[in-house]
C-alpha positions, 0 to 999 in steps of 0.5 A: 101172794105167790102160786105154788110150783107144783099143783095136784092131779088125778090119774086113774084115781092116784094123786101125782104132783105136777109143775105149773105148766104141766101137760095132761101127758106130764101128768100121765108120766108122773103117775106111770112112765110106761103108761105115758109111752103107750099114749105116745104110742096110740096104743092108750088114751087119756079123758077126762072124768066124763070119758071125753078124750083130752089132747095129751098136749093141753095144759094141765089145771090144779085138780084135772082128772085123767083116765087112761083108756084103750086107745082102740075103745076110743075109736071104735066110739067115734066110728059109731 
């Protein structure tokens, strides 16, 4: 049996449909382009379910849960 081509993801609580292969930026951009630039831009910031921050390179898997934060809270986490 085959995989499927696509695969669901969860991005701040919305379903997006990504290809095998897809990063978690991927994922981000299928729910919301603008947003996905200003992860780019360091100005946002993608975790996971648990708030941990995911590489916007990494491989994205069937089922992941994104959310996108403040890039700045993320920082001022890990000054602390």
């Amino acid at each position: 049996m085959t995989e499927p081509d696509l695969m669901t993801a969860f991005v701040n609580g919305a379903t997006v449909s990504i290809a095998r292969g897809a990063s978690a930026l991927d994922a981000v951009r299928a729910h919301d382009a603008a947003v996905a630039d200003a992860v780019v831009a360091g100005d946002r910031a993608v975790t996971d379910s648990r708030g941990l921050p995911v590489a916007v390179n990494s491989l994205a898997t069937g089922g992941a849960v994104y959310r996108i934060v403040s890039a700045r809270s993320l920082r001022e986490q890990d000054a602390s």
